[in-house]
mmCIF file as Biopython writes it, N, C-alpha, C and O atoms, coordinates in Angstrom:
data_model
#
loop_
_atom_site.group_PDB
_atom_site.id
_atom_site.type_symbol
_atom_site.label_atom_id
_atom_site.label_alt_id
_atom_site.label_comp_id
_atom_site.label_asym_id
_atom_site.label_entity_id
_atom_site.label_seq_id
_atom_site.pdbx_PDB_ins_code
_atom_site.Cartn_x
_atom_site.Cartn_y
_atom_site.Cartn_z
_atom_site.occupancy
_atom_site.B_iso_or_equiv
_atom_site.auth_seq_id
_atom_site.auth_asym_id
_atom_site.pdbx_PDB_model_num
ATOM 1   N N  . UNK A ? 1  ? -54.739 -126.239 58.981 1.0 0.0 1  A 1 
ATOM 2   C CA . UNK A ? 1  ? -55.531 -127.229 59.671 1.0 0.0 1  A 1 
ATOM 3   C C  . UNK A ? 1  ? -54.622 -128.011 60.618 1.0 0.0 1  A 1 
ATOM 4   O O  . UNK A ? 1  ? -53.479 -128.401 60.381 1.0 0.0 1  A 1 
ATOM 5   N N  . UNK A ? 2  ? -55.404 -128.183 61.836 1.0 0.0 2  A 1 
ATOM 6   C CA . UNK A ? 2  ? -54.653 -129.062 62.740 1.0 0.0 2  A 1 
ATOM 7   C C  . UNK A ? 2  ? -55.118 -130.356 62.612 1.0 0.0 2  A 1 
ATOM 8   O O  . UNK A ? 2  ? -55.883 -130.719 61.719 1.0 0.0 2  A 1 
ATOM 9   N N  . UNK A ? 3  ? -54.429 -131.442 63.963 1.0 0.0 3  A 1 
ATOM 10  C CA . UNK A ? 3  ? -55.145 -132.420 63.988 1.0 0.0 3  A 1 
ATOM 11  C C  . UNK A ? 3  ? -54.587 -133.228 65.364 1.0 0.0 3  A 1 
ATOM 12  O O  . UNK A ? 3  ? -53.662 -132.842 66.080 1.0 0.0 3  A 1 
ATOM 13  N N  . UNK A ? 4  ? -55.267 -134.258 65.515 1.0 0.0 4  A 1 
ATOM 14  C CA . UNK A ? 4  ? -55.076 -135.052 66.945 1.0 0.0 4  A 1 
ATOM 15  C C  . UNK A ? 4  ? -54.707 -136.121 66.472 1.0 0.0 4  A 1 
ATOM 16  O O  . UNK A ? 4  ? -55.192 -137.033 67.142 1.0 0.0 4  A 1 
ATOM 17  N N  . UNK A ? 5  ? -54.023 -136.530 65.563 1.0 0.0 5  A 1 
ATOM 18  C CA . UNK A ? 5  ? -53.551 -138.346 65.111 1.0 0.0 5  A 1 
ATOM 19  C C  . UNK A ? 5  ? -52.854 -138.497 65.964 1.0 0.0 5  A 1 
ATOM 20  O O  . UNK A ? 5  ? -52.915 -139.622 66.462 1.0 0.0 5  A 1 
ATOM 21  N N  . UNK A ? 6  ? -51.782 -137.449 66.631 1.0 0.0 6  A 1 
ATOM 22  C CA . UNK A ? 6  ? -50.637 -138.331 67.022 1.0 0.0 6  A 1 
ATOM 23  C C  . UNK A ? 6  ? -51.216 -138.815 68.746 1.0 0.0 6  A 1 
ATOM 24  O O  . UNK A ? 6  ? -50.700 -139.664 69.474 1.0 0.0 6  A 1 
ATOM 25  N N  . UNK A ? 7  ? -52.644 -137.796 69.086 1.0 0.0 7  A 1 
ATOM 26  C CA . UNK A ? 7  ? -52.928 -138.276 70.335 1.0 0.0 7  A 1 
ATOM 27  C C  . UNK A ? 7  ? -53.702 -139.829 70.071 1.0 0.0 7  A 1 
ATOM 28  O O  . UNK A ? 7  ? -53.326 -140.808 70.715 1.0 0.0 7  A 1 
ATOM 29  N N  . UNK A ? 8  ? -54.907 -139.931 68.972 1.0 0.0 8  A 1 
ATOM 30  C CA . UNK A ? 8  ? -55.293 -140.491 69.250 1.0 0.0 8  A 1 
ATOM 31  C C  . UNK A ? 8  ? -54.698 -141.889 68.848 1.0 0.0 8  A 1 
ATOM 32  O O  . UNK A ? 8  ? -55.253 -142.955 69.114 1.0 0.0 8  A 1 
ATOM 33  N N  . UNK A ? 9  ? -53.590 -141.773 68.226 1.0 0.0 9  A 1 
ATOM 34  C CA . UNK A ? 9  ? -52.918 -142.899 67.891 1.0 0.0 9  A 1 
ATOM 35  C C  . UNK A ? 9  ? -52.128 -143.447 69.337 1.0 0.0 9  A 1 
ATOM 36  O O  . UNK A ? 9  ? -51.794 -144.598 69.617 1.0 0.0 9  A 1 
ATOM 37  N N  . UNK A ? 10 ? -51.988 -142.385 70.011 1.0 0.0 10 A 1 
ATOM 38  C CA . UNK A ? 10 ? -51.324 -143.341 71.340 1.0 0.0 10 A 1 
ATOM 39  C C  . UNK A ? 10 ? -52.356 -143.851 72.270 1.0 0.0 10 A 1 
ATOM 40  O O  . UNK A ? 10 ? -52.185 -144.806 73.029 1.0 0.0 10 A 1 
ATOM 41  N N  . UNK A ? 11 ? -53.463 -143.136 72.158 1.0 0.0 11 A 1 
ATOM 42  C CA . UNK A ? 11 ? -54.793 -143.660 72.795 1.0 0.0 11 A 1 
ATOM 43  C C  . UNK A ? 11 ? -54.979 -145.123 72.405 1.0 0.0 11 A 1 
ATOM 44  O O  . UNK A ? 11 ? -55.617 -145.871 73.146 1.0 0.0 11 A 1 
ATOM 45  N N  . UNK A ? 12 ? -54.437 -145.555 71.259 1.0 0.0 12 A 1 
ATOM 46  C CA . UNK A ? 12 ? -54.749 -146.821 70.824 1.0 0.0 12 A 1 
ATOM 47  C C  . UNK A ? 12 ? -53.057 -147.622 70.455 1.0 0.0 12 A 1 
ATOM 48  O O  . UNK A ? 12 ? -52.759 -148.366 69.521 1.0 0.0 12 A 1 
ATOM 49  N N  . UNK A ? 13 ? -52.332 -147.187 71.419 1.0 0.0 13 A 1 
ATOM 50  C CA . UNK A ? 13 ? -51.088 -147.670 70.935 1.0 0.0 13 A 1 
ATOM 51  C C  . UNK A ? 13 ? -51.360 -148.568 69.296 1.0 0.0 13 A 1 
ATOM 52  O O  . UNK A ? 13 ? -51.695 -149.700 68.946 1.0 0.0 13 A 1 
ATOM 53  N N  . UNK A ? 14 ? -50.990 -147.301 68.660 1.0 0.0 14 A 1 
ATOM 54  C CA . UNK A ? 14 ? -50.881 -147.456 67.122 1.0 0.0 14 A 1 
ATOM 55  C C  . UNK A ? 14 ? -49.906 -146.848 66.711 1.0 0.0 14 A 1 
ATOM 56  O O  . UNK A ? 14 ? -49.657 -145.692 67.052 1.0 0.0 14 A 1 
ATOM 57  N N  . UNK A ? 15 ? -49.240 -147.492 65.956 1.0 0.0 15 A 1 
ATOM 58  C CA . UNK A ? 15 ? -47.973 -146.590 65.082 1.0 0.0 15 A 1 
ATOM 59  C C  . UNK A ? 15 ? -48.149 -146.437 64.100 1.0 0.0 15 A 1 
ATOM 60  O O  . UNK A ? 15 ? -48.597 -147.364 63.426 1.0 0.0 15 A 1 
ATOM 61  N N  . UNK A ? 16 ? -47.857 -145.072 63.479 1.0 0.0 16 A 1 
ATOM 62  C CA . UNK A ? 16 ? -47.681 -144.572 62.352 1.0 0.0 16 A 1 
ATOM 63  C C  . UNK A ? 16 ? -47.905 -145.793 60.865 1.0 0.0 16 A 1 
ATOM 64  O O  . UNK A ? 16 ? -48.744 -145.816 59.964 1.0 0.0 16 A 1 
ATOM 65  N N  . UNK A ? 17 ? -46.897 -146.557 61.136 1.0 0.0 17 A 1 
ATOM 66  C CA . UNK A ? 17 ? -46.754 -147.609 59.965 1.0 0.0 17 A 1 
ATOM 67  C C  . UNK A ? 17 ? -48.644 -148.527 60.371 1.0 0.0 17 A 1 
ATOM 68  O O  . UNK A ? 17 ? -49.518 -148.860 59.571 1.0 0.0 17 A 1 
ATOM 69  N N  . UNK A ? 18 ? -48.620 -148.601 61.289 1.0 0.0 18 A 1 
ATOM 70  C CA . UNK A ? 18 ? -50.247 -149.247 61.288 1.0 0.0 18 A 1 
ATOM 71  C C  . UNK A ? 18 ? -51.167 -148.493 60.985 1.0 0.0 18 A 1 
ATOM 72  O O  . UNK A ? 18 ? -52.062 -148.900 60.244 1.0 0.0 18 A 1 
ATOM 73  N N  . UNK A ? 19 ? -51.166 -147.240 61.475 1.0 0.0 19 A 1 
ATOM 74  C CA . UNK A ? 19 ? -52.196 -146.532 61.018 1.0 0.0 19 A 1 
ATOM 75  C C  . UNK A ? 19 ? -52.412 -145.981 59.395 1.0 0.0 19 A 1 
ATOM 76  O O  . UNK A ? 19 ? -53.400 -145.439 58.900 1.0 0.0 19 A 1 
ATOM 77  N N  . UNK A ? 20 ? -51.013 -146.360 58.733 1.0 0.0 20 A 1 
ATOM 78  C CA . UNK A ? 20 ? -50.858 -145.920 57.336 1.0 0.0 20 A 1 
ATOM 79  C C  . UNK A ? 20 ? -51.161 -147.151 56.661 1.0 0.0 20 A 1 
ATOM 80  O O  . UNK A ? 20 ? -51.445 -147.076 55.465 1.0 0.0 20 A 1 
ATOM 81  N N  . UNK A ? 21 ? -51.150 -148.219 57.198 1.0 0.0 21 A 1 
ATOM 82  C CA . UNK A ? 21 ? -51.518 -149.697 55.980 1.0 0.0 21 A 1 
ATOM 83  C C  . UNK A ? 21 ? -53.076 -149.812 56.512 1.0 0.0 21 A 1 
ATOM 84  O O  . UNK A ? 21 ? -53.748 -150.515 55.758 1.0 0.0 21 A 1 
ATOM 85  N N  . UNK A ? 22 ? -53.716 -149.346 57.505 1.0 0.0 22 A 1 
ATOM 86  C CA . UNK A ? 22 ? -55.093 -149.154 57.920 1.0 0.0 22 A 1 
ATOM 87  C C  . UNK A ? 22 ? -55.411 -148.612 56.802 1.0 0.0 22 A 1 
ATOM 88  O O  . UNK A ? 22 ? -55.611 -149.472 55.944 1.0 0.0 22 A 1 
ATOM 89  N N  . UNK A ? 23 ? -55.633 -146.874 56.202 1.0 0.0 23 A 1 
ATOM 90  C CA . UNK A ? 23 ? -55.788 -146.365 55.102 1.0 0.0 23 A 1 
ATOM 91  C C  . UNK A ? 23 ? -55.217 -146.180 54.299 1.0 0.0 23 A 1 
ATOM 92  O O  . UNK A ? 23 ? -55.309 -145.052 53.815 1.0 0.0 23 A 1 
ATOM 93  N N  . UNK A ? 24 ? -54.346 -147.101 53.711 1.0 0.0 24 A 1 
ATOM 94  C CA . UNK A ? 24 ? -53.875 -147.440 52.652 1.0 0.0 24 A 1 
ATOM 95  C C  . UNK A ? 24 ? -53.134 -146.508 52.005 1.0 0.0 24 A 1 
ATOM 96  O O  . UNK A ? 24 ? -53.217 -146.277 50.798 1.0 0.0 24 A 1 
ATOM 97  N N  . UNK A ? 25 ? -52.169 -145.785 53.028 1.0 0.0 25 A 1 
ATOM 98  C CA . UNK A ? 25 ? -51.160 -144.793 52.294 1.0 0.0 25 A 1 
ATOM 99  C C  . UNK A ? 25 ? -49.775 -145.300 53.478 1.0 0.0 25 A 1 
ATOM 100 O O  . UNK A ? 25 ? -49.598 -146.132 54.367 1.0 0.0 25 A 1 
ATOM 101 N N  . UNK A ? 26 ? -48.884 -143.995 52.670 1.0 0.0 26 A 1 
ATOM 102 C CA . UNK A ? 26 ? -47.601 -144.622 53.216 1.0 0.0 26 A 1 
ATOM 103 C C  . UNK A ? 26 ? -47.443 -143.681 54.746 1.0 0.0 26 A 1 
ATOM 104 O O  . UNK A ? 26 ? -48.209 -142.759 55.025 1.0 0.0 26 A 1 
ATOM 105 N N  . UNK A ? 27 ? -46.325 -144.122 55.607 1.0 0.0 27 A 1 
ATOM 106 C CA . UNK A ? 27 ? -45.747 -143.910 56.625 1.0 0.0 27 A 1 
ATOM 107 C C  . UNK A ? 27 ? -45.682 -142.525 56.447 1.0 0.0 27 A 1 
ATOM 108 O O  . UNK A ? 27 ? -46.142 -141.704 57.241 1.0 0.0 27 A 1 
ATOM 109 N N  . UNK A ? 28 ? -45.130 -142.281 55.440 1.0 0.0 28 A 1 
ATOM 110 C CA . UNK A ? 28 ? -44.661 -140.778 55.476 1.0 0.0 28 A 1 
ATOM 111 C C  . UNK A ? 28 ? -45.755 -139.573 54.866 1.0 0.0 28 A 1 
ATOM 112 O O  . UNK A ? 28 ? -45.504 -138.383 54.675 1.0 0.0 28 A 1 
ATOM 113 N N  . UNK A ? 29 ? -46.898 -140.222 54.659 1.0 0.0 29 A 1 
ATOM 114 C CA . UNK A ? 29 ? -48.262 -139.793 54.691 1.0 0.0 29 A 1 
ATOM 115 C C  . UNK A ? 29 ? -48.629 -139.112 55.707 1.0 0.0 29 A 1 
ATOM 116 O O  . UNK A ? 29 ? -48.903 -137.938 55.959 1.0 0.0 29 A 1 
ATOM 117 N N  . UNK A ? 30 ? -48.571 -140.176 56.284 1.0 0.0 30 A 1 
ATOM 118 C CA . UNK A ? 30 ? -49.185 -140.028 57.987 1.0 0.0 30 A 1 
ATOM 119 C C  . UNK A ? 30 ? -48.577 -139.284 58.874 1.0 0.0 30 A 1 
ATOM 120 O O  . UNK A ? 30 ? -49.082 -138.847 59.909 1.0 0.0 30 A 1 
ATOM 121 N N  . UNK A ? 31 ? -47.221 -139.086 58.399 1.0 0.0 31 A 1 
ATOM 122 C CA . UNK A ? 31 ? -46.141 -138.270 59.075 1.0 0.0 31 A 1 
ATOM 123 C C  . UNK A ? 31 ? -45.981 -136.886 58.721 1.0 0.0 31 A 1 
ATOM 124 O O  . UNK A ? 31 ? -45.827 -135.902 59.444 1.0 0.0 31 A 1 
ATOM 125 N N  . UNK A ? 32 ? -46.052 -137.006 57.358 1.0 0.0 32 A 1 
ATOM 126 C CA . UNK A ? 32 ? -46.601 -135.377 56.792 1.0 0.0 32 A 1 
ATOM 127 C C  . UNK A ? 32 ? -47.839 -134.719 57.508 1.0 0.0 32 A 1 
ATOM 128 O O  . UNK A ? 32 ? -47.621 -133.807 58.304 1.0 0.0 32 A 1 
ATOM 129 N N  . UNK A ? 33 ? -49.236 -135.170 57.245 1.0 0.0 33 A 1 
ATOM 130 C CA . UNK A ? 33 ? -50.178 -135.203 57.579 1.0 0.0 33 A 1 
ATOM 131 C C  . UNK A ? 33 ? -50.306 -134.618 58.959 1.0 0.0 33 A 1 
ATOM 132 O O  . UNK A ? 33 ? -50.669 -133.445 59.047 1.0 0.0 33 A 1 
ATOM 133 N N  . UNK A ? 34 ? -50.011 -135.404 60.191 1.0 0.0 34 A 1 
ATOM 134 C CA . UNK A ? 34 ? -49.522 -134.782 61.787 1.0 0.0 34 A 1 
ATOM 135 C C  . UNK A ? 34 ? -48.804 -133.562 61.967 1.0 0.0 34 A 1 
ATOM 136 O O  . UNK A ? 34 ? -48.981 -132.736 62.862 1.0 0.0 34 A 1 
ATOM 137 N N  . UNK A ? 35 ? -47.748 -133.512 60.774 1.0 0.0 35 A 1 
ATOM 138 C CA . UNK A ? 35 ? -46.727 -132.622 61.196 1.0 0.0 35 A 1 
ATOM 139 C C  . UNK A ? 35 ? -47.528 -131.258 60.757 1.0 0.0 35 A 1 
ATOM 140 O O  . UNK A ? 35 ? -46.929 -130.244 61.118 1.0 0.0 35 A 1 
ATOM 141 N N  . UNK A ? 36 ? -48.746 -131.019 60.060 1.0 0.0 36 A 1 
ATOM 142 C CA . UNK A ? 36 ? -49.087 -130.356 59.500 1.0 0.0 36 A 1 
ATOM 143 C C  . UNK A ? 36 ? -48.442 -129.838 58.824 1.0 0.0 36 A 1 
ATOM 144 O O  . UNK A ? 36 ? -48.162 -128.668 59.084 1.0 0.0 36 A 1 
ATOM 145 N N  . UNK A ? 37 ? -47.709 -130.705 57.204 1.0 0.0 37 A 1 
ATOM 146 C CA . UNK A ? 37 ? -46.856 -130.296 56.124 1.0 0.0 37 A 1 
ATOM 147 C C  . UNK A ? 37 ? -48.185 -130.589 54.928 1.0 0.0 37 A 1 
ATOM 148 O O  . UNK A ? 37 ? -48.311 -129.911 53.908 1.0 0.0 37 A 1 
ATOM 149 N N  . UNK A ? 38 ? -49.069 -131.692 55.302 1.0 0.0 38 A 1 
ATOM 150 C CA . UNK A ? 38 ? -50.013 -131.830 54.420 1.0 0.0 38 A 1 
ATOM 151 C C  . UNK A ? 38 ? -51.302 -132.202 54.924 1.0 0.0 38 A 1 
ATOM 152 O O  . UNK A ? 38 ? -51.615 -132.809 55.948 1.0 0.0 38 A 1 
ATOM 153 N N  . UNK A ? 39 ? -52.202 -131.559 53.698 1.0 0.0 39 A 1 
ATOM 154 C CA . UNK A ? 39 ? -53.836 -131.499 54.287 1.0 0.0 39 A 1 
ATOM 155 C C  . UNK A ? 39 ? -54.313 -132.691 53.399 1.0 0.0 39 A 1 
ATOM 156 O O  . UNK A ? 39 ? -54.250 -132.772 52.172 1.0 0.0 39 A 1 
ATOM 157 N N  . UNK A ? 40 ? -54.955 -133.874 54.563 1.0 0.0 40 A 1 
ATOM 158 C CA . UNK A ? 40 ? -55.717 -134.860 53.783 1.0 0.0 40 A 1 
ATOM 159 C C  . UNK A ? 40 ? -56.954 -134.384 52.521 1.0 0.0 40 A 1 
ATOM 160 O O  . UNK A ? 40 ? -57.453 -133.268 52.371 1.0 0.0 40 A 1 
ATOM 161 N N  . UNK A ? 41 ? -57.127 -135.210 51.999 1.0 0.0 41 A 1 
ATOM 162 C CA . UNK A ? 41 ? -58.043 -135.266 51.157 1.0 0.0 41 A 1 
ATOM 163 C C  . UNK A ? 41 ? -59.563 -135.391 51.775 1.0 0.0 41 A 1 
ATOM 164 O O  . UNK A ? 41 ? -59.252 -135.689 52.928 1.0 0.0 41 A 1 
ATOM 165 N N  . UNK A ? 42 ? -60.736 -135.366 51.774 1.0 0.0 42 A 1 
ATOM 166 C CA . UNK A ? 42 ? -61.635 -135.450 52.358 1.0 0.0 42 A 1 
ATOM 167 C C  . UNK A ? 42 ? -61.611 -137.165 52.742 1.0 0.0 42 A 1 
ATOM 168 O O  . UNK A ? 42 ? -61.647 -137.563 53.907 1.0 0.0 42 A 1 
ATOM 169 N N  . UNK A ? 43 ? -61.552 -137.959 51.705 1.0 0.0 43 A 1 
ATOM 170 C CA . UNK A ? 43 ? -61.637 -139.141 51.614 1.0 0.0 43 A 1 
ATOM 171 C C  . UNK A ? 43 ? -60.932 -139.832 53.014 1.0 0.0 43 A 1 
ATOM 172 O O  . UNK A ? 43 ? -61.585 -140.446 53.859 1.0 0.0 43 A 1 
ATOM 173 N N  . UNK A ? 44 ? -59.753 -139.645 53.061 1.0 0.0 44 A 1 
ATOM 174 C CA . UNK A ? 44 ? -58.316 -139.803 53.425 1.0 0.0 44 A 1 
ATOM 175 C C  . UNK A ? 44 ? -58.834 -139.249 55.217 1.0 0.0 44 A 1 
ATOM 176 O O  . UNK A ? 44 ? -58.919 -139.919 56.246 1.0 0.0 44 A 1 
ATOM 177 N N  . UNK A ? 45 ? -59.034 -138.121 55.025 1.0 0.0 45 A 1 
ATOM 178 C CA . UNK A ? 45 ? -59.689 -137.712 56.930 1.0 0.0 45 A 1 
ATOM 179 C C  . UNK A ? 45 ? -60.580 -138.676 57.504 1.0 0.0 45 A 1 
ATOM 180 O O  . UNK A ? 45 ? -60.575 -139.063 58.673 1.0 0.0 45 A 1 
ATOM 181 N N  . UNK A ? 46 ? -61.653 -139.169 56.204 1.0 0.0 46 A 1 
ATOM 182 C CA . UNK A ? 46 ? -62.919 -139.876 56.509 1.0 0.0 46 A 1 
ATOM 183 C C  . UNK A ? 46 ? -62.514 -141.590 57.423 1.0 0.0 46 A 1 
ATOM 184 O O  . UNK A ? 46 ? -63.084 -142.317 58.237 1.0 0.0 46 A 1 
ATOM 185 N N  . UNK A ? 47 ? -61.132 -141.578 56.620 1.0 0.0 47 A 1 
ATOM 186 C CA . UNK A ? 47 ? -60.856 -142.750 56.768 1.0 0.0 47 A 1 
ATOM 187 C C  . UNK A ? 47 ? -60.183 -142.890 57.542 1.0 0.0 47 A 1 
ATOM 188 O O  . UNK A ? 47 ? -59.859 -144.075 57.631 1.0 0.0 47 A 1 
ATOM 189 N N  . UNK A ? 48 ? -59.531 -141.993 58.555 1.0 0.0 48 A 1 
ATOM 190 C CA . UNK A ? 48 ? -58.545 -141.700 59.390 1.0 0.0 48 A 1 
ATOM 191 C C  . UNK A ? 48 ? -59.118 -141.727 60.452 1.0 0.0 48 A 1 
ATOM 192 O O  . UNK A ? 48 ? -58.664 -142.383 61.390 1.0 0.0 48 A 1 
ATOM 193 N N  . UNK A ? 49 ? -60.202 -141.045 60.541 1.0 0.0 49 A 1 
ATOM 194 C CA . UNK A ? 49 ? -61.068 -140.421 61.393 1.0 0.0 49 A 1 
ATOM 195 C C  . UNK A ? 49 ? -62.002 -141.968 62.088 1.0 0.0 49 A 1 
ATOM 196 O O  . UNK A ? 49 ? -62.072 -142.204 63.294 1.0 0.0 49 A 1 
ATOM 197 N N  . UNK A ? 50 ? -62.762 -143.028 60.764 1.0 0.0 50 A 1 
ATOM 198 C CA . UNK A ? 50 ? -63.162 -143.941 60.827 1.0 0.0 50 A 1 
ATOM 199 C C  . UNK A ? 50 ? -62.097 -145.141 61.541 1.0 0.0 50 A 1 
ATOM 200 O O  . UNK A ? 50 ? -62.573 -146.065 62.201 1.0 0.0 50 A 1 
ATOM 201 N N  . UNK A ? 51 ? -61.171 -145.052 61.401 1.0 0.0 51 A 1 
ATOM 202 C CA . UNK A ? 51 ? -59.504 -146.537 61.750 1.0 0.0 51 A 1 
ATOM 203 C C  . UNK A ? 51 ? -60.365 -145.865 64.043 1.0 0.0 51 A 1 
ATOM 204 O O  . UNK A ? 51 ? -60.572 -146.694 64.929 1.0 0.0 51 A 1 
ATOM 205 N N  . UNK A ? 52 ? -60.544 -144.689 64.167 1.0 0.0 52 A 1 
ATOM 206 C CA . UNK A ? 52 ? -60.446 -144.429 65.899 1.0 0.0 52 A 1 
ATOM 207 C C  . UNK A ? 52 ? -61.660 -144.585 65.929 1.0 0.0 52 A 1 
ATOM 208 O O  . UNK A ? 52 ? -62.061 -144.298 67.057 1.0 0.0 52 A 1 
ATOM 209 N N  . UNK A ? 53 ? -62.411 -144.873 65.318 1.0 0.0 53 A 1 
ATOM 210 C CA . UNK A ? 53 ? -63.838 -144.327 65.890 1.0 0.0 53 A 1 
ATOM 211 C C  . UNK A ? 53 ? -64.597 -143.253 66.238 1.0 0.0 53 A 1 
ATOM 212 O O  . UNK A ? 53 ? -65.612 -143.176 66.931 1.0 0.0 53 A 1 
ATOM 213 N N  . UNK A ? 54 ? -63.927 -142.395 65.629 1.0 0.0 54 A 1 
ATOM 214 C CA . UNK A ? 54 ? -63.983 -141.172 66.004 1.0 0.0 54 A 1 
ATOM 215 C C  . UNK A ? 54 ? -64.837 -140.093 64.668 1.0 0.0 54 A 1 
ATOM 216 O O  . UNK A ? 54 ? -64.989 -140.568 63.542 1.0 0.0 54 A 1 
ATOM 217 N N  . UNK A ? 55 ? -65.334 -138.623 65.006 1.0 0.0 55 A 1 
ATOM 218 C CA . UNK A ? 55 ? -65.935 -138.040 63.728 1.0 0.0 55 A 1 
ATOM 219 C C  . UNK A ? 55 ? -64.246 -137.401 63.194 1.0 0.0 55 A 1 
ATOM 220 O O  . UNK A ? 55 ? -63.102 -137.358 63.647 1.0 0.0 55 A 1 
ATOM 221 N N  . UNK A ? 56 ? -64.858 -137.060 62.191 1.0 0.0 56 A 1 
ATOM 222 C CA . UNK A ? 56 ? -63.765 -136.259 61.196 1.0 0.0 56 A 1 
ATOM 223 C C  . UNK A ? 56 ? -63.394 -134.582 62.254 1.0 0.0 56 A 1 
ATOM 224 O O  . UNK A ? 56 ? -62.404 -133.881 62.042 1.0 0.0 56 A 1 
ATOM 225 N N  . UNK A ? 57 ? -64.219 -134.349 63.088 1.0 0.0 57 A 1 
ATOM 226 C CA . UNK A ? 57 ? -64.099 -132.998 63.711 1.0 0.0 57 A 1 
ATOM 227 C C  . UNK A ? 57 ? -63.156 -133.060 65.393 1.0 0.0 57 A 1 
ATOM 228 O O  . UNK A ? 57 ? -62.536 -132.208 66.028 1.0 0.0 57 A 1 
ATOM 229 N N  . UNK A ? 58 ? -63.424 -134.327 65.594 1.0 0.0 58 A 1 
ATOM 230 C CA . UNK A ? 58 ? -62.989 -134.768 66.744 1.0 0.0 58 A 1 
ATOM 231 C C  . UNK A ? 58 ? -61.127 -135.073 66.360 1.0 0.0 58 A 1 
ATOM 232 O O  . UNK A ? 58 ? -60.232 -135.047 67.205 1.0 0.0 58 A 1 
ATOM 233 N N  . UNK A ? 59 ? -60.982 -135.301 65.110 1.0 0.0 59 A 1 
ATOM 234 C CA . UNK A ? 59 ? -59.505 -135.663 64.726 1.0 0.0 59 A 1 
ATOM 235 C C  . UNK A ? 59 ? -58.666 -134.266 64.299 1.0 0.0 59 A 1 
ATOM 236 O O  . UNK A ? 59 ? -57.631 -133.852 64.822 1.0 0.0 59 A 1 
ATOM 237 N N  . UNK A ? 60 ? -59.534 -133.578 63.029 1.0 0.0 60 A 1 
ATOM 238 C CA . UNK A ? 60 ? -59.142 -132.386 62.412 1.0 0.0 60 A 1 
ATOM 239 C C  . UNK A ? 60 ? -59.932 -130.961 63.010 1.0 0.0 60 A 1 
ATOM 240 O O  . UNK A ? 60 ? -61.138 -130.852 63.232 1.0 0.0 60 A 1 
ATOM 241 N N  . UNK A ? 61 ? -59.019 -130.063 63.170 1.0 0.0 61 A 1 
ATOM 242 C CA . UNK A ? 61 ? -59.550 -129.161 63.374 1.0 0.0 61 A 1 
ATOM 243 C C  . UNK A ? 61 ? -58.967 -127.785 62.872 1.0 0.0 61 A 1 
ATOM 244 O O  . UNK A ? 61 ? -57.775 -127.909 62.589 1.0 0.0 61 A 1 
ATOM 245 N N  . UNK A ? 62 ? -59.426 -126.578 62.687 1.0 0.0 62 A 1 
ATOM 246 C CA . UNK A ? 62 ? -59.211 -124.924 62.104 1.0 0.0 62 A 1 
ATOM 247 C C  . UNK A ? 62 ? -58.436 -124.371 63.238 1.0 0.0 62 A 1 
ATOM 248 O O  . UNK A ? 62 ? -58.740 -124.336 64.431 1.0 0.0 62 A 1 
ATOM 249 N N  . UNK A ? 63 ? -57.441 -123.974 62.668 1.0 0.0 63 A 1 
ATOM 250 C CA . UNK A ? 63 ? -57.173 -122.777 64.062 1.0 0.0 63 A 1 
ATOM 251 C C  . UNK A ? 63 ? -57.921 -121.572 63.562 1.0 0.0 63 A 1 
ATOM 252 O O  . UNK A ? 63 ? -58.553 -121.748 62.520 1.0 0.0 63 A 1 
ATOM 253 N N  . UNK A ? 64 ? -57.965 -120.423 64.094 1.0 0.0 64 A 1 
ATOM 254 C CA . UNK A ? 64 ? -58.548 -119.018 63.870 1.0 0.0 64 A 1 
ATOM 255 C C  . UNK A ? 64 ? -57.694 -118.800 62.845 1.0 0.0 64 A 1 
ATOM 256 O O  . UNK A ? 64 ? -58.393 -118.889 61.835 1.0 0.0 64 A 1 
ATOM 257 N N  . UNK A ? 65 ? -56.512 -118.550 62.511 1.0 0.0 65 A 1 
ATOM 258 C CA . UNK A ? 65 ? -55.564 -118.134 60.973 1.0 0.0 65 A 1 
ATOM 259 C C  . UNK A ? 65 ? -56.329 -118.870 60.013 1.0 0.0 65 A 1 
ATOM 260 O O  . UNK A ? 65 ? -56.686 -118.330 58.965 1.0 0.0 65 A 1 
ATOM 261 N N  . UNK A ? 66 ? -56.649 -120.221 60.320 1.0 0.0 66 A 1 
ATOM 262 C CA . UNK A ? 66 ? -56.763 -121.021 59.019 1.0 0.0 66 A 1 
ATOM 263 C C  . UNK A ? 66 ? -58.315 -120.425 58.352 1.0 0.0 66 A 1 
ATOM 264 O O  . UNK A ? 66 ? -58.735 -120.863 57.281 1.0 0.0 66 A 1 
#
């Protein structure tokens, strides 16, 4: 799974450390997460997805492998 945090976080000049005390996990959450080392939880996308205003499909997305 991919994802767009790190765009839409500059869309909103947000850093990492803000966007991780937004949903209530750590820095290196959020850093995993982007780097695609780890796949959120449903919860965790919902809430990620919710901090931009944005849907959960507009943030995360499948490549064809996945």
């Amino acid at each position: 799974m991919n994802n767009k945090i790190r765009v839409a976080r500059a869309e909103v000049r947000m850093t990492q450390q803000q966007l991780a005390e937004a949903v209530d996990v750590s820095r290196q959450t959020i850093n995993a997460i982007e780097s695609g080392k780890f796949v959120p939880s449903t919860v965790l996308a919902l809430k990620i997805a919710r901090t931009f205003g944005k849907s959960v499909e507009d943030i995360f997305f499948l490549e064809d492998e996945d």
